[in-house]
N, C-alpha and C positions, 0 to 999 in steps of 0.2 A: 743793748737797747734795740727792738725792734724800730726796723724803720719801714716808710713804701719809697719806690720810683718809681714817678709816674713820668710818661713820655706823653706830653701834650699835644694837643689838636687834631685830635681823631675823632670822628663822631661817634655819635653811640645810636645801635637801632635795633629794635626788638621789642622784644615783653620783661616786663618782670613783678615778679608778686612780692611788695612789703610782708616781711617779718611781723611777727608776734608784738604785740606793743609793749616796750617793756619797763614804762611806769605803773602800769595796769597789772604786769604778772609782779613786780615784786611786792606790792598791794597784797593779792589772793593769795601769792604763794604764803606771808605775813598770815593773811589771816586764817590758814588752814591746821594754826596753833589753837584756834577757838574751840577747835571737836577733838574730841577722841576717836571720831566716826574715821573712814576713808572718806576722803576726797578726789577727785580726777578734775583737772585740768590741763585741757588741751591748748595748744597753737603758742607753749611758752617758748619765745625765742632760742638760740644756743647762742648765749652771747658772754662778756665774762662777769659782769655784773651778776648776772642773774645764776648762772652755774657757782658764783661764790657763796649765792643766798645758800642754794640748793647742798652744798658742801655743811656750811654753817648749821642748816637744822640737821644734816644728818648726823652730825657730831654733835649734837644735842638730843638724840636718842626716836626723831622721827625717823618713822619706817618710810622709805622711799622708793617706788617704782618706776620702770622708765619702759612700759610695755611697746611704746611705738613713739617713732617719730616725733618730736615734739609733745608728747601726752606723757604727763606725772601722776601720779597716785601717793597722795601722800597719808600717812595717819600718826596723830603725833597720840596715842595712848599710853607711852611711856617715857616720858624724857625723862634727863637724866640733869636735872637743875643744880647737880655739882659744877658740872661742865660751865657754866655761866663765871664762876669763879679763876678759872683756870687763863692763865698769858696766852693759851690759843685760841681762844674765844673771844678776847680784848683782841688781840692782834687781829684775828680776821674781821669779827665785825667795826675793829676800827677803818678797816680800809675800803669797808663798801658803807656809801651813807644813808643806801635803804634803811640795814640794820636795827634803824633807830625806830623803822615801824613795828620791828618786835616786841617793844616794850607795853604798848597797848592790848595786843594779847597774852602777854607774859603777865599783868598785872592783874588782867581781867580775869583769867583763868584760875592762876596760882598764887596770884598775888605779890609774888615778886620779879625783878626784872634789874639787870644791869647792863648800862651802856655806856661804851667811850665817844670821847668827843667823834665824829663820824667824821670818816674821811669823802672824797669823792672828787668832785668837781673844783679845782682854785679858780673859781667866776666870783670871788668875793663872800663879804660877809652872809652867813646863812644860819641866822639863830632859832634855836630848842626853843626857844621859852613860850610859843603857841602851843608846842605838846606837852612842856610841863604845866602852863597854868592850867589848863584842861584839866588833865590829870588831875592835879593837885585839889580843883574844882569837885570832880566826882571822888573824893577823900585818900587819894594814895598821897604820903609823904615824899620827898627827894632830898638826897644828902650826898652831897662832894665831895670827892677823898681826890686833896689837891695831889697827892704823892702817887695816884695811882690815875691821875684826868678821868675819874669812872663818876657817871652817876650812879647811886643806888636807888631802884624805886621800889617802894613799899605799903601794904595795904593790910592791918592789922586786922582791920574788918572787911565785909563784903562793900566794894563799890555800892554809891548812890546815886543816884539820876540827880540833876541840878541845870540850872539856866547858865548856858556859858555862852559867850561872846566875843569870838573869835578877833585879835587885836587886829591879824593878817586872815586873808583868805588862804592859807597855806593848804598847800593839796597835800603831804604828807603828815603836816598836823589833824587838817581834818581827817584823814583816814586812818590813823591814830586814837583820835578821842573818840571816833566812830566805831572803831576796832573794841575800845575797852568798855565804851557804853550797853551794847548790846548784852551784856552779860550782870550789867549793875541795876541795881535794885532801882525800882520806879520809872518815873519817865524824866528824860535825858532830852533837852532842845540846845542844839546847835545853830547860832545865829551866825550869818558869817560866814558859814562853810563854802567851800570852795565846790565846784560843781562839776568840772571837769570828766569829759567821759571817761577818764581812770575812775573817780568816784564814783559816777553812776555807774560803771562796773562790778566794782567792789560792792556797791550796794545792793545792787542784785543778787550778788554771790549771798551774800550775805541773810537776803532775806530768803531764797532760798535753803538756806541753811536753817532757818525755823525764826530769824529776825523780826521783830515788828518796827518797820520803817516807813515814817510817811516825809515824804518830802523829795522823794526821787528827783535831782535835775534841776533842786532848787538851792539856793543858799538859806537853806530854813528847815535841817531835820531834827524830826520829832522820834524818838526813838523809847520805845516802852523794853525795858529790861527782861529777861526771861533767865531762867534756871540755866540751859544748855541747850547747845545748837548741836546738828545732826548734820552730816555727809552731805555734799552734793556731786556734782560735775557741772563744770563752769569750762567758758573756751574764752580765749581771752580775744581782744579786736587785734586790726591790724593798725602796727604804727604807724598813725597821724604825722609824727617829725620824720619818717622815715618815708613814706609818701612826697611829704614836702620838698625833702630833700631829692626826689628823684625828679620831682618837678623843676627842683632850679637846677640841674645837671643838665635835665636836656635841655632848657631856656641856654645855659652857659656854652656848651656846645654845639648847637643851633641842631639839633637832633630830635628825632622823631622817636618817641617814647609810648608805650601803652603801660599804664602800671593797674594791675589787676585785683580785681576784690579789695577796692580801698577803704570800703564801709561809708561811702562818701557822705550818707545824712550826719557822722560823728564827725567829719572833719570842719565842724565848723565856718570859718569866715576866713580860714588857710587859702580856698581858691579864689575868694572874692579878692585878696589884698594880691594873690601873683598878677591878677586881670588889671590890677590898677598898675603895675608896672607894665603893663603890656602884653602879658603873657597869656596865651591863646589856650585854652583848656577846653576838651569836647568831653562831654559825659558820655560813657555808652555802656548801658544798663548801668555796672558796679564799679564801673572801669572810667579810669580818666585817661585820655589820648591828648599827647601832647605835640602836637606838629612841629615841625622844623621853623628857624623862624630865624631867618639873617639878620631882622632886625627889629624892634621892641621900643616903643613910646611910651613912657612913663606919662599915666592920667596927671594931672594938676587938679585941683580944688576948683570949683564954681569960679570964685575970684581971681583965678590965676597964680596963686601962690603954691608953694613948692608943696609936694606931698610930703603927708608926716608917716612912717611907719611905728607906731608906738605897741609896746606889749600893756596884755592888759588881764585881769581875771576873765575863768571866762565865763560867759562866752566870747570874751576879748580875743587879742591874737595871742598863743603860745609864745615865752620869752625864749624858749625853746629852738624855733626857728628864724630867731632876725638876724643871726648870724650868716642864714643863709640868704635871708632878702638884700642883709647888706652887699653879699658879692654878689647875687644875679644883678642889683643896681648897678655898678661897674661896667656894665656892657649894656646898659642902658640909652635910650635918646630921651635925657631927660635926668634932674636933679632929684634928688629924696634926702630927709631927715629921716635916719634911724635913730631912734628914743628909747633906748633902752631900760628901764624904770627900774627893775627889781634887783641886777646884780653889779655892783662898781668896779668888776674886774672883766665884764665879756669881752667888752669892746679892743680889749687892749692887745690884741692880735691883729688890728687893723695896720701895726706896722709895716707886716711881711706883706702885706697885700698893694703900699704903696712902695715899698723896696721892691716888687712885680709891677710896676706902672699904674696901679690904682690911683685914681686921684680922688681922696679921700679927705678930708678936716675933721681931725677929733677933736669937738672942742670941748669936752671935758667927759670924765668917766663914764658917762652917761650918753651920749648923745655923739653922732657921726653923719658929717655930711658926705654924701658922695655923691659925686660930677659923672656922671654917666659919658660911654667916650662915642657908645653907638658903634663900638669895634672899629673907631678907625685908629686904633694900637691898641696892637698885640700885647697882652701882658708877655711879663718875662719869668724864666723860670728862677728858681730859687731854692735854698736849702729852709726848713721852715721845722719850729718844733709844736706839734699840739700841746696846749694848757691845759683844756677840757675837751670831752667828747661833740660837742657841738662846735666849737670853735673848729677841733679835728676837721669834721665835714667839712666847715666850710674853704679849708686850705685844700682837701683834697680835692673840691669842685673847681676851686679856684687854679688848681696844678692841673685838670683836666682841658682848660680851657688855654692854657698858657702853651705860648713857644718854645721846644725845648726839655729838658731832662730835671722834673725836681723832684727832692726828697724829703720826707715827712718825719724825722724821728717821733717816738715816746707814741707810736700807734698803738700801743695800748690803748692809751683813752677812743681812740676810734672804736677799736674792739669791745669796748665795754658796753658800747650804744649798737654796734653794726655788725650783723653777721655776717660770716666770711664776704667783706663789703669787696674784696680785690677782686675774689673770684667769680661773684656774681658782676661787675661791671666789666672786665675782663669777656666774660659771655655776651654781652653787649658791643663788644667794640675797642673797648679801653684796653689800654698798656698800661697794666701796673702790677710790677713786681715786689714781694714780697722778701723783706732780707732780713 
């Protein structure tokens, strides 16, 4: 098992440019099954997630090019839909829980599609049944073969456009029933839909690609079916959580940061909620500049009561990043409730961060308070295991900031979200070695 050691309390100073966003590439990479045209898109991460997508269609008979740096070219004209059948095709796409956005183009195109229960992230319960009622809604059947945990999805006939009603705002559901609408007959309204700049992403790709979409950017798209979509070239943004996460690294190290071409009109209400813990952010042009800062006031409410940091759809905050609000609170002057609403497992890494001096109250799956100490104690180091990729971060930021030598096993999950994360912080300032 891959591990990091990281030797803490060093600062970190310089520049650095976020990575390719990579809930957004595995999106378009998905939807680049919709044509038989070429595709090219640019700025896809190299991360492992995303090179297992990229494995998985080429073993399913997409032709794949990798002409420069970061830029794909993909054309799926020929697959090979035996391969769907086959244990290496269960086995891989069991282990990446994108996967399951293939299905929407799998169905939409060719009408059929199989998927294993998806692996990925252990942050808790995360259920299918947004992309199968969808589904099932525009006319494909589903059938469970308990001996094999595989869905089959199937569509005797050509998909129909229909009124559906999203039970969740689910950002892979909707770009899922998004994915398999544009190719079904009539017009398709998605109520519900999740809005998130991954989907207006995809959406664009999309309508570029010959789509009729009205609804960009709302929770309300109207989607007129067509025959077949055609080629484009699509670039994908730069990661929002990865941004985020460079912001609570230098706040946790009291370090002076510039992070570069952040796309800052996409990043939502990410910078407004660090400002409410304190943290001093300078826009300049594309660029956020993060000053050094020994010390950090957590805002309070009008009334004086404690700040809440809660996730929300969005335009809400990403449940993506509270992981990492919860430990820039930590070195806080000042109290916060982190509310974690959608997964009953993130939180639960908050033990290693109080076995490091955190002072922390989880008072239940959901919800964690933390005592801000305003740095007058030093956390301590610690051997720690990541559960999921964001939890990952936030012990790495949390070992950045700490006294002392700790170590990170099962940094895969890190690797799945962060490109070569060592050696880019490493360029920065940081000791962290790779074992």
């Amino acid at each position: 098992m891959s591990s990091f050691i990281i030797e803490g309390g060093h600062k970190l100073a310089g520049t650095i440019v976020p990575q390719g966003s990579k809930n957004e590439a595995l999106q378009v990479i998905c939807a680049t099954l919709l044509t038989s045209e070429r595709v090219t898109i640019h700025n896809i991460p190299d991360i492992i997630d995303i090179n297992n997508l990229i494995i998985l269609l080429r073993k399913m008979g997409v032709k794949i090019e990798h002409p420069l740096s970061k830029t794909y070219i993909f054309q799926a004209n020929d697959l090979n839909l035996d391969y769907l059948q086959t244990n290496d095709f269960l086995a891989k796409s069991a282990f990446l829980r994108g996967s399951i956005m293939l299905v929407g183009p799998l169905i939409a195109r060719f009408g059929y599609a199989i998927v294993p229960k998806p692996g990925g992230d252990k942050i808790g319960r995360r259920r299918l049944d947004t992309h199968f009622a969808g589904m099932q809604k525009l006319g494909a059947t589903f059938t469970y073969d308990t001996k094999r945990c595989t869905y089959e999805v199937k569509s005797n006939d050509s998909l129909h456009g229909e009124y559906i009603l999203l039970e969740e705002a689910s950002v892979t559901g909707t770009a899922n029933i998004l994915m398999a609408s544009v190719l079904a007959e009539g017009k398709t309204t998605i109520y519900n839909a999740a809005c998130e700049p991954y989907l207006q992403q995809l959406t664009k790709m999309l309508i570029s690609m010959g789509a009729q979409i009205n609804g960009l950017a709302s929770n309300l798209l109207v989607i007129e079916g067509t025959r077949s979509l055609h080629g484009c070239e699509h670039t994908v943004l730069p990661d929002m959580i990865e941004v985020g996460s460079f912001i609570g690294m230098a706040a946790m190290t009291a370090s002076e940061l510039r992070i570069k071409n952040v796309s800052y009109n996409n990043l939502g209400v990410i910078p407004d909620v660090f400002r409410k813990l304190g943290i001093i952010l300078n826009k300049e042009d594309d660029d956020i500049i993060v000053p050094a800062q020994e010390s950090y006031t957590v805002n309070t409410f009008i009334d004086g009561s404690i700040l809440i940091v809660v996730d929300a759809p969005w335009p809400g905050l990403t449940p993506d990043l509270l992981s990492v609000f919860l430990v820039v609170a930590t070195q806080a002057n000042g109290n916060v409730l982190i509310h974690q609403k959608m997964f009953e497992s993130r939180l639960f890494f908050v033990d290693k961060l109080i076995d490091m001096g955190a002072q922390i109250i989880l008072c239940d799956p959901h919800r964690a308070i933390v005592i801000g100490s305003d740095r007058k104690y030093n956390l301590r180091s610690t051997t720690m295991t990541s559960p999921d990729i964001r939890a990952g971060i936030a012990m790495l930021i949390t070992a950045l900031n700490a006294q002392g030598i700790s170590q990170i096993y099962n940094i895969d999950q890190i690797d799945r979200g962060y490109e070569a994360i060592d050696k880019r912080l490493n360029a920065l300032g940081a000791k962290i070695i790779r074992t």
